[in-house]
N, C-alpha and C positions, 0 to 999 in steps of 0.2 A: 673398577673404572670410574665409576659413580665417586668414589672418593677422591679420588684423583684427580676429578673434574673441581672437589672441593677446593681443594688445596692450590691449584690453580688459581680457582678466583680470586683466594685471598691471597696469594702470592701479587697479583698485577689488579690488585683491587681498585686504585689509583686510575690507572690507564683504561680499564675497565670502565670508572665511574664514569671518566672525561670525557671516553666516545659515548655513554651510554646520553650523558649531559647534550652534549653535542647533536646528536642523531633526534634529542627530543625537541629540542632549540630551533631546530631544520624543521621536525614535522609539526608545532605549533606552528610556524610561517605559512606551511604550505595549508596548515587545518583553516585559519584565518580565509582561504581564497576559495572552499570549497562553496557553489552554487548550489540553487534550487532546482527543481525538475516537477511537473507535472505530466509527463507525455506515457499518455497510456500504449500509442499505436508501438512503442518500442519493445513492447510484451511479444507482437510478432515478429522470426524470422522476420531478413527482407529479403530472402527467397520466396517465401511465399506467396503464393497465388492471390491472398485478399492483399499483402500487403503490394504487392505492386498492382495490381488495379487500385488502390489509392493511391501511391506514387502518381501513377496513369492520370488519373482526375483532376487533381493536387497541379498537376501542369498545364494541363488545360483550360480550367477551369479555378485555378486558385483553391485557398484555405476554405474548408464547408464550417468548422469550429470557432470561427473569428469574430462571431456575432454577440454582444451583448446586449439586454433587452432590459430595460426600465419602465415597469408597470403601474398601472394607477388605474384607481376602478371610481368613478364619481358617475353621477346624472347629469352634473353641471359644469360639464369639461365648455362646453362651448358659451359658458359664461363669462363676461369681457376680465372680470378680475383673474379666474382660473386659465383662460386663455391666454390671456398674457404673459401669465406666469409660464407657462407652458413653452410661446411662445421664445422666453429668455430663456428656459431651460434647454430648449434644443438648439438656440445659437450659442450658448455658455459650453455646453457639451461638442459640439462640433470645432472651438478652440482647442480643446484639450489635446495636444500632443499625443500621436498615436491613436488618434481617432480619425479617420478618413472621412466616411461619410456617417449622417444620420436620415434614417426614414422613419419618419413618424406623420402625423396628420398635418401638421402647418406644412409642412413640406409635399405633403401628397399632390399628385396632378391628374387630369384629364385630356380626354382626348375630344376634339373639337373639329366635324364636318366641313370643310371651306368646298363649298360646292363652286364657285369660282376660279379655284386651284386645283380643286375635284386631289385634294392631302386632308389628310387627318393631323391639326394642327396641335401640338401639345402645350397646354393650358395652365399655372397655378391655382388651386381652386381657392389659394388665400394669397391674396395679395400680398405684398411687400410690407415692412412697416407698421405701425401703430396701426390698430383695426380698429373702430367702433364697434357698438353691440350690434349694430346693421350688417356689417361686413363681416362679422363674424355667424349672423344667423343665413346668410347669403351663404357662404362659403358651407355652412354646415347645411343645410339642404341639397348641396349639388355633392357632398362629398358622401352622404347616406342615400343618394341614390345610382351609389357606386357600388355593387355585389363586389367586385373585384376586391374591394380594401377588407370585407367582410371575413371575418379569421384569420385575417393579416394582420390589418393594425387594429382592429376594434371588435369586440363582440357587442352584439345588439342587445342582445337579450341580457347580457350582465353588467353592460355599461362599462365593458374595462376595455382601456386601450394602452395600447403597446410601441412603446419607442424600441427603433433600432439601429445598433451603431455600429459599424465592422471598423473591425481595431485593425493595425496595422501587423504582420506578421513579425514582422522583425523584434516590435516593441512588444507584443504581448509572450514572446517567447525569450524576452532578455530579462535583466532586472529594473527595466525601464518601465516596465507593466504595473510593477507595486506603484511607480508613482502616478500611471495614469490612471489605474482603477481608486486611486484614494482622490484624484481630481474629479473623477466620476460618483465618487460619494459627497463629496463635497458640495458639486451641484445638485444632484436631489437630492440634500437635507437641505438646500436652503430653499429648495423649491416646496418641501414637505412642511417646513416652516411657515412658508408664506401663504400655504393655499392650506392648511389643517392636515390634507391627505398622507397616507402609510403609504411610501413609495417601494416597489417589489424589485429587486434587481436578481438576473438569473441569467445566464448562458456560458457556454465554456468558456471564456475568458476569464469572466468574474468568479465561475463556481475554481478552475484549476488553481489561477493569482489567491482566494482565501483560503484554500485547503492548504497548497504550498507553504502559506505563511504561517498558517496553524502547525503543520507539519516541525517548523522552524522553530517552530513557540515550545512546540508539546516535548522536542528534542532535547532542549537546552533545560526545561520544568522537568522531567522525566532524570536526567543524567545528574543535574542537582540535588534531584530528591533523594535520587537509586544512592549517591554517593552521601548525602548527610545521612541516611536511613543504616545504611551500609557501617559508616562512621559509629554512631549510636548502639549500632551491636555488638559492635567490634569494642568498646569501649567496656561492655558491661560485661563480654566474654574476658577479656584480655586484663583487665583493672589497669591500661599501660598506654597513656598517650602516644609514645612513642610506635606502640604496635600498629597502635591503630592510626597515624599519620603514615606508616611505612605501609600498609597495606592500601592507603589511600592512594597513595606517591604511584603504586604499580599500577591500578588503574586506572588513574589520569594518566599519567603516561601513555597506556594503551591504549587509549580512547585516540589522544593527538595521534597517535601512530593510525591511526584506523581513518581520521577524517585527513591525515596528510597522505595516508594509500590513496584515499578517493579522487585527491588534489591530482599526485601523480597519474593516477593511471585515466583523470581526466572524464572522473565521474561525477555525477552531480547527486545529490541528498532526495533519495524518492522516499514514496511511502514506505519501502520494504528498506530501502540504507538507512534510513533514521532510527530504524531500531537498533543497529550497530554498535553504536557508543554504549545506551542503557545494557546492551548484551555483555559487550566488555568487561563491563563490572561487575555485573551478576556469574559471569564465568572467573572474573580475574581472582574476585574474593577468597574461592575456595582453594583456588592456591593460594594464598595467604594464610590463608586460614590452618592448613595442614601442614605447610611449611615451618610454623612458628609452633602450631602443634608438637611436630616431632622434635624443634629445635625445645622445646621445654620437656619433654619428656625427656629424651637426651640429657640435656643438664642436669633434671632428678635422677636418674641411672648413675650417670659420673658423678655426684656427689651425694648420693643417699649413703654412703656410709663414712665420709667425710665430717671433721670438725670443722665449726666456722672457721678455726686459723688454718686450717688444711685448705677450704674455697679461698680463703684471700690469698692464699702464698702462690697458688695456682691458678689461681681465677684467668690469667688472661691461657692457657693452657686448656683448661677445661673447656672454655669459651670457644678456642678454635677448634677443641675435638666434638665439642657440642655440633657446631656450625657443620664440620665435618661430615657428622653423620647424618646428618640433617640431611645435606644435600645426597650425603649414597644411599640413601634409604628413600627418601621423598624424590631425588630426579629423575630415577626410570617410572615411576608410579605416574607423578605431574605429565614429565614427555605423554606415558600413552593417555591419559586422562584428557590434554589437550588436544592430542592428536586424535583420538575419539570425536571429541566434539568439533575438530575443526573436518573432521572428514564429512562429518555428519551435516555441515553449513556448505562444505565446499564441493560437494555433489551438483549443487544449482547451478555450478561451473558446465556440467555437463549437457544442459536443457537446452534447445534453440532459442530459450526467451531470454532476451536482452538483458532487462531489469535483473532479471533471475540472474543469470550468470556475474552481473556487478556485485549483487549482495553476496553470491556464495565466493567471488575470490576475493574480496574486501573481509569477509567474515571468516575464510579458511584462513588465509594467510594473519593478518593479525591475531588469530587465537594462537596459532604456534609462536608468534612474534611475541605473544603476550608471556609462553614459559620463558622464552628465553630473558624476559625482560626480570620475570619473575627471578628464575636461577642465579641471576647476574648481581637484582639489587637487595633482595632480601639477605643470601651472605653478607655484600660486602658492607649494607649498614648493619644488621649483626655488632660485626666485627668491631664497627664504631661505638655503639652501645654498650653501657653498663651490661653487666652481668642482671639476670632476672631474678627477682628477689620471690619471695614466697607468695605474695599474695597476687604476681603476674602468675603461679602456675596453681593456685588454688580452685582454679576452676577444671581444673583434670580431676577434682574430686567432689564434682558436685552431685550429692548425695542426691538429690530427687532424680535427676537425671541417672545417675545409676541405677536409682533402686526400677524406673521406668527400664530399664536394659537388661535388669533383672528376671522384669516379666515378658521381656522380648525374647531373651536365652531361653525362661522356661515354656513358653508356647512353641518356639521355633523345636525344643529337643522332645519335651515331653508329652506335645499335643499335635503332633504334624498331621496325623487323620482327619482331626478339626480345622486344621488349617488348610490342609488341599481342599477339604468340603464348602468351606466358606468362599475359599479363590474362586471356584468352579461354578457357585451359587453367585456370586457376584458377577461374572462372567457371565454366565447364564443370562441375568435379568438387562445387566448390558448391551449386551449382544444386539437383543431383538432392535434396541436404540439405536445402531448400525443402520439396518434397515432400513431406519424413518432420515436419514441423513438425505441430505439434498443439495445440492449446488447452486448457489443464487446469488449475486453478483450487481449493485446496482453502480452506475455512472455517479453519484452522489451518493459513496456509501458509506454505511458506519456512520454516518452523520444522526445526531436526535432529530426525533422527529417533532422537537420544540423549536430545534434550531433555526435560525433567519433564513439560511441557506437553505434546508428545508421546504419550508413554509411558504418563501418565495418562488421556488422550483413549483414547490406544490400550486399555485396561484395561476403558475404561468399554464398548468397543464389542465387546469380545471375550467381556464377562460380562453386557452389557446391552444389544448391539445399538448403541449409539451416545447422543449425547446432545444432537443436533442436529434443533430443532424441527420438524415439517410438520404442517400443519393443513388438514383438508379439510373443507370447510361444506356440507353435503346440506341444500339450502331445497325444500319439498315443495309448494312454491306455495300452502299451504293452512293456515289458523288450525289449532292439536294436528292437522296431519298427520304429526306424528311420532307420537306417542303413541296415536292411534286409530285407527289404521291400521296393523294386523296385518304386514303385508307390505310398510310402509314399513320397519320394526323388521328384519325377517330380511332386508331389501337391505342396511341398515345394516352388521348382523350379518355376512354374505357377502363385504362390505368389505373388512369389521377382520379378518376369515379371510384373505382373499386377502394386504395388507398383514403380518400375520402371521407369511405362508409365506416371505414374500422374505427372506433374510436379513441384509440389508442394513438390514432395520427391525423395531423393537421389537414388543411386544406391542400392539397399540392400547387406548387407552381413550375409550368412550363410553358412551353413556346404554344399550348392550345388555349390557355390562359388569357394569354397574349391576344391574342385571335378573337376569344368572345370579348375583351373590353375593348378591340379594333368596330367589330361589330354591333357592339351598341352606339359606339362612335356616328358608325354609318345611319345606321337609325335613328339618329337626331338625340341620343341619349334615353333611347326607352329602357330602362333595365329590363323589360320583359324579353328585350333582345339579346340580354346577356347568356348567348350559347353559341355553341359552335359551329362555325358556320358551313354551309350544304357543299355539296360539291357546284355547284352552278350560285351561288355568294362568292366564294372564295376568287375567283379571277377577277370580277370586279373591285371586292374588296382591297385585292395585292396592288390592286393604281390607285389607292388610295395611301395603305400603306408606305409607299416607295418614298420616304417624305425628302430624302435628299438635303441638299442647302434652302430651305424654304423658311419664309418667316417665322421663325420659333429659333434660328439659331442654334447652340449647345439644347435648348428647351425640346425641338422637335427630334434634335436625333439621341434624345435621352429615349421616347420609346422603341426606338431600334434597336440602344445596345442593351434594352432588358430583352426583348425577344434574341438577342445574338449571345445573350450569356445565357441560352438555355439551347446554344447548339456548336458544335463548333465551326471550324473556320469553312470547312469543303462542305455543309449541309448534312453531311453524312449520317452525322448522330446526334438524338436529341437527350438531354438529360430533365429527370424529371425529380424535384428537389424540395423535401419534406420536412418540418421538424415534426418530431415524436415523443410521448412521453417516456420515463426514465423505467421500465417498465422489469428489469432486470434479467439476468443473464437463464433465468429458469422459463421465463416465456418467453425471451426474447427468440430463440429457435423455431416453437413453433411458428409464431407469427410471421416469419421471413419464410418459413417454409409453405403458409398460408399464401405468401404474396409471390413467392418462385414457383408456383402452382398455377396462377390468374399469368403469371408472364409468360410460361411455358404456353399456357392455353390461347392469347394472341401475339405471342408473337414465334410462331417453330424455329425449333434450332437450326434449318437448311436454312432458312432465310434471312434469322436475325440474331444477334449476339447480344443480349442483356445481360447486365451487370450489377448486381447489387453491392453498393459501396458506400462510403461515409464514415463520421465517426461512429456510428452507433454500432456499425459491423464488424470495425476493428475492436472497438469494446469487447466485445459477445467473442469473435476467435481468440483475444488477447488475452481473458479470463481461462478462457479453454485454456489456452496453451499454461495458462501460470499453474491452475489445479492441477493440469495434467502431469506438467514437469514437477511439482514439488507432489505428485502422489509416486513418481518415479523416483524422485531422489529421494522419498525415503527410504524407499525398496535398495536402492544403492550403497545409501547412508547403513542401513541394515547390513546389508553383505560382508558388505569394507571393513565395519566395526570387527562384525564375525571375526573376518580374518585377520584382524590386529588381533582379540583376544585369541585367536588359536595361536598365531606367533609367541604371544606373550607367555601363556599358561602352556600352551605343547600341550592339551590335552581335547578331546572329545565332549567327556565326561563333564568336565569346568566348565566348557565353550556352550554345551546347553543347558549348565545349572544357571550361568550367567545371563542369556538371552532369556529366559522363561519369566525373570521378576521384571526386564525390561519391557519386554512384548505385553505383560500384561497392561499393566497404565496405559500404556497406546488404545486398549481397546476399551477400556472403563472408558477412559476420555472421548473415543468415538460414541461413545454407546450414548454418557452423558451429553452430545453434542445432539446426536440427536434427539433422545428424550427432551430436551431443552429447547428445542426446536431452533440451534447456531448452527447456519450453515456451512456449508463448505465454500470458501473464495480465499483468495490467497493471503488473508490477514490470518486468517483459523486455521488453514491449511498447514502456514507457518508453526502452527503448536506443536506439532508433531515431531517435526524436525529438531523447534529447539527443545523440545522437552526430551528426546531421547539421546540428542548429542549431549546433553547435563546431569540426567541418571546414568547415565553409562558409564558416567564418571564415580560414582556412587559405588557402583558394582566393583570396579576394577581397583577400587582403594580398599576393597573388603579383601576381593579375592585376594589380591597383591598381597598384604597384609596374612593372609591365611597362610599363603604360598612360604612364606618368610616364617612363619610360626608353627607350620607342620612339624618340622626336622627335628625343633626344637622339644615336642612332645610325642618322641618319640613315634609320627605317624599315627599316632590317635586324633580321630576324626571328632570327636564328640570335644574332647578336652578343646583340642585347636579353635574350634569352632565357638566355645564360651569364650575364651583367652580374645579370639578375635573381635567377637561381639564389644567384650567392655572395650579392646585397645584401640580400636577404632569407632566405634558408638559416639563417643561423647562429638569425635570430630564431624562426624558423618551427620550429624542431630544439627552441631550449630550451624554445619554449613547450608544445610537443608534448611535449617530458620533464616538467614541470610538470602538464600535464593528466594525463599517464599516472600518474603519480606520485598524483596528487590522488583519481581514479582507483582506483586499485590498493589505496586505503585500504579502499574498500567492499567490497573480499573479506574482509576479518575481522569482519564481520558477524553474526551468529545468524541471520540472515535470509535464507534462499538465494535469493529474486530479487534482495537486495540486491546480495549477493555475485558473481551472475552479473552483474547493471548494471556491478560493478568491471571484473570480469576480460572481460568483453564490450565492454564499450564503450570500454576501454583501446586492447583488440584492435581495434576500427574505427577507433580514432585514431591505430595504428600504422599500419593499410593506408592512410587517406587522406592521412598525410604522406608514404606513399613515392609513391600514386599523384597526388599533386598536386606531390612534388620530381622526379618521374621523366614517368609517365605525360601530365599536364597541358603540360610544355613540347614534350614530342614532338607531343600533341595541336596544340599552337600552332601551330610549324613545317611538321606535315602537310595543317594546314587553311588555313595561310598563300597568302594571293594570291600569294608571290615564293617558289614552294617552291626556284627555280632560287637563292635567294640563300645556299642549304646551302655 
């Protein structure tokens, strides 16, 4: 059949090429159109229960992640030259397109007694305009004896104060974002310039917009390298430009095919699709690599007992019987080799997480699109090309590499006691590394911890508690049961205290908040009165509050709509609205279970329905869901595999000599994961998956190969078994230098799960070439029905 298929391609090679031309032509256009993504909440179903009480929120209440914050730590912020600067930094930043508002200190207000109008009138506590050093030491006394601004916009004790700007949704979720967060760098480096100060910038705008773009960066660095890198081996295996521009040719092809799926089916480039392309390659090569393998083996066979004028009379003959066999002997091997590994990516298909299912059908479907690409162009330019002259197949006799296969044979035949002893000893010490594994996941991850993004994060959380949203929604089952209701108010209140105390979390802000700077208000501005006010305050207070159309204008009923965005429209529910540090996905359980503890405790589930929401909890289920799902689809990935190789071999026997050298690396690699102390999140999670759909590749070109060489030695296990070792070794070695190689790019990363996927999954593809050159044949021989024919 397989030959058949040959002779086919090269019959309509032409028509063949044209669509093949055609179809690439199409998916560079569409690759050209593929967008960026940062949205973690798409990690959950939206069936799910967190993610629609975000939904829920999200409508009410608008985006909680929209906030970007611009930090600066001086003593001498309210000095006329630093102030001004200040000053022109927050009107500069408030032009910027896609910036809605800014809250910072020049902007900050008060609240002001009119015992006359018996209203609390609302105040700038800096005037308009050019300020003196008068007016600005004026303004900075009445604004520090405001407790309200305190862990908001400034810390006391550190001197650092905090600008904030909520972006627009639209713009920070388009491509319009890159240009407003570079308009936002723009103005504080000039501000950083003018005043000496290191300005801090950190919130999920900024951290999603730089990671995305890195993301963008590291794809296009990554896929360049994997393919010059790739290029370079192939040059020093092959001695044959041509080889190696035609194995180039199928993975760039693949790749457009892979970023023109995402166009189509209307995906965007996340963290986990950007590994895509660089994968492409690193899986595409080795079909390359075996293709042209057996297309030179081949050629030596049909003309090893040929004179030179015998290859020219014939040459273009031998050439199509070369190509011929190539493709019946290498296409059922390649088919399941791909299909292996594309089972083993397109399992994610199966998971409820979003993101997951885009990578695994963007990753399944182009790795089979990848043999077909391969099947189609490797014959027919073949067919185009000279004939291979001697020093393109001299490397099928490269003597170090043999004699290295030599002592692979003789371990795997002559020492197998030694070699199950040593697996099992390895295992062994591994193993316990298992155990130390742990899951831990940050909002700012894989990032150095030199990095700016870092450093600034770290800044915002060391002077501000963090900058990482949660949101908790108190619904009192009842029309104003927030509001008339005395001791719905002081549950509230009791909350935002508890919340508070953790240091892990900000100040909170809600509608009690509101109430104690109403109440200092009332007290002529004592801060000593900044608390909550009594059950017998708060009625007089509320005729204060009611400010209406009263002298202040937009001014006055600016503080009604901060106490009306901390409830919604019938009173019913009040929300109480924190940032938090970036604390990660391993504490971040306890601590919500710390804080669904103190909610449970005032407020009982008959009478009240709390809700813990934001992005910090879609983070922590989002994580859950991606480990959970990629620890399932390995288990899937496993099975499926199984059952290809039971179809393939028809045997028992094969089917568990085959999985034993696979399984093993999987657990070195855990074992090292944890010794190492890399934990488990969905960039490292990911090694597993792609390390076991790319050795199983490995496997099934050995067996396959065995399977095809049995017959021919007469059913002797031992001989078959050397024969196999040298005719597939030398392929099996460079292709595995290739992967590692490919591989090994991803530790120069910024990204430390990136990084650990390099250097981790290198390492599994070290262990499963020796345990499939070594381990796998001894396994053959020992499970062999004729073990007497040793």
């Amino acid at each position: 059949m397989w030959k058949q298929t040959g002779r086919f391609i090269l019959k309509y090679r032409f028509p063949l090429l044209i669509a093949l031309a055609a179809i690439t032509a199409l998916s560079a256009f569409w690759a050209s159109k593929v967008g960026l993504s940062y949205e973690f909440s798409r990690a959950i179903p939206t069936n799910h229960p967190v993610n629609i009480a975000y939904q829920e929120f999200k409508k009410k209440y608008g985006e909680d992640g929209n906030m970007l914050v611009v930090g600066v730590q001086t003593e001498q912020l309210f000095s006329e030259k630093i102030f001004t600067a200040y000053l022109q930094l927050q009107a500069g930043l408030k032009k910027i397109p896609g910036v809605e508002d800014v809250i910072s200190v020049p902007t900050a207000i008060n609240l002001v007694k009119n015992a006359a109008t018996e209203k609390l009138a609302v105040e700038k506590i800096f005037p308009e305009g050019a300020l003196t050093q008068t007016q600005i030491d004026s303004g900075a006394a009445v604004f520090q004896r405001l407790p309200f601004y305190q862990g908001l916009l400034y810390n006391p004790r550190t001197h650092a104060y905090l600008m904030g700007l909520r972006m627009n949704k639209e713009v920070i979720n388009s491509a319009k974002r890159d240009a407003a967060i570079a308009a936002v760098k723009e103005q504080t480096q000039a501000f950083s310039k003018a005043t000496g100060l290191d300005v801090k910038l950190s919130g999920l705008p900024y951290i999603r917009t730089v990671l995305a773009a890195r993301i963008a960066h590291e794809m296009r660095y990554f896929l360049v390298a994997s393919i010059l890198l790739s290029a370079i081996i192939l040059l020093l295996f092959f001695r044959s430009f041509s080889s190696m521009l035609l194995s180039l040719s199928v993975v760039i092809i693949g790749v457009l095919f892979s970023l023109g799926t995402m166009h189509l089916m209307e995906y965007s480039i996340t963290l986990l699709t950007a590994l895509i392309p660089p994968l492409i390659v690193v899986i595409g090569i080795p079909n390359c690599i075996y293709f042209l393998n057996k297309f030179h083996t081949s050629w030596n066979e049909l003309t090893g007992d040929l004179s030179a004028e015998e290859i020219k009379a014939r040459n273009s003959a031998l050439k199509k019987a070369a190509i011929e066999n190539m493709v019946g002997k290498m296409g059922i091997v390649t088919l399941f080799c791909n299909l292996a590994a594309a089972v083993g990516f397109a399992v994610f298909a199966l998971t409820r997480s979003e993101i997951l299912q885009e990578f695994g059908v963007v990753a399944g479907i182009n790795i089979m699109l990848l043999f077909f690409i391969s099947l189609v162009l490797i014959p027919v330019v073949l067919s185009f090309l000279p004939a291979p002259k001697s020093k393109h197949t001299r490397y099928l006799f490269n003597p170090r590499l043999n004699r290295w296969l030599g002592r692979l044979e003789r371990w795997s035949i002559n020492h197998r006691k030694l070699v199950y002893i040593v697996t099992l000893l390895i295992i062994g010490i591994t193993s316990i590394g298992i155990f130390r594994l742990k899951s831990n996941a940050h909002m700012v991850d894989d990032v150095p911890q030199k990095d700016k993004i870092y450093t600034d994060l770290k800044f915002f959380e060391s002077n501000f508690k963090g900058v990482m949203p949660l949101e908790i929604i108190v619904d009192t089952k009842k029309k104003s049961g927030v509001t008339r209701n005395f001791k719905n108010l002081t549950r509230i209140d009791s909350l935002a205290q508890y919340l508070a105390s953790k240091p892990e979390i900000a100040r909170p802000l809600s509608i009690t908040e509101g109430l104690k700077f109403a109440k200092q208000a009332f007290y002529e501005g004592d801060s000593s009165n900044y608390s909550m006010p009594s059950e017998f305050e708060l009625p007089g207070l509320a005729q204060y509050l009611n400010m209406g159309s009263n002298s202040g204008g937009q001014q006055s009923s600016a503080f009604t709509r901060l106490l009306s965005g901390f409830m919604d429209s019938t009173g019913r529910e009040a929300r109480i609205s924190v940032n938090m540090a970036d604390v990660g996905s391993y504490r971040l359980p306890a601590l919500m279970g710390d804080i669904q503890h103190r909610v449970d405790q005032l407020f009982p589930a008959k009478d009240y329905n709390v809700k813990l929401t934001g992005t910090s909890i879609t983070f922590l289920e989002g994580g859950r869901f991606i480990i959970n799902g990629l620890k399932e689809s390995i288990f899937w990935a496993f099975l499926l595999i199984a059952l290809c190789m039971l179809y393939l071999f028809r045997s028992l026997r094969i089917l568990l000599c085959s999985l034993i050298p696979n399984l093993i690396p999987l657990v070195i690699t855990a074992g090292i994961m944890g010794w190492a102390g890399v934990p488990l999140k969905p960039s490292t999670v990911l090694i597993f998956s792609v390390a076991l759909g790319i050795a199983i590749d490995i496997t099934i070109r050995f067996l396959v190969n065995y399977k095809q060489e049995l017959p021919k030695h007469q059913n002797e296990v031992v001989a078959t078994v050397v024969q196999t070792i040298h005719s597939t070794g030398i392929s099996i070695l460079y292709t595995s230098m290739v992967l590692i190689a490919g591989f090994i790019i991803f530790c120069f990363s910024n990204f430390g799960g990136t990084q650990a996927l390099g250097w981790l999954t290198s390492l599994t593809l070290i262990t499963a070439t020796f345990t499939n050159l070594i381990l796998l044949p001894a396994l053959l021989i020992s499970f062999s029905k004729k073990p007497g024919s040793r």
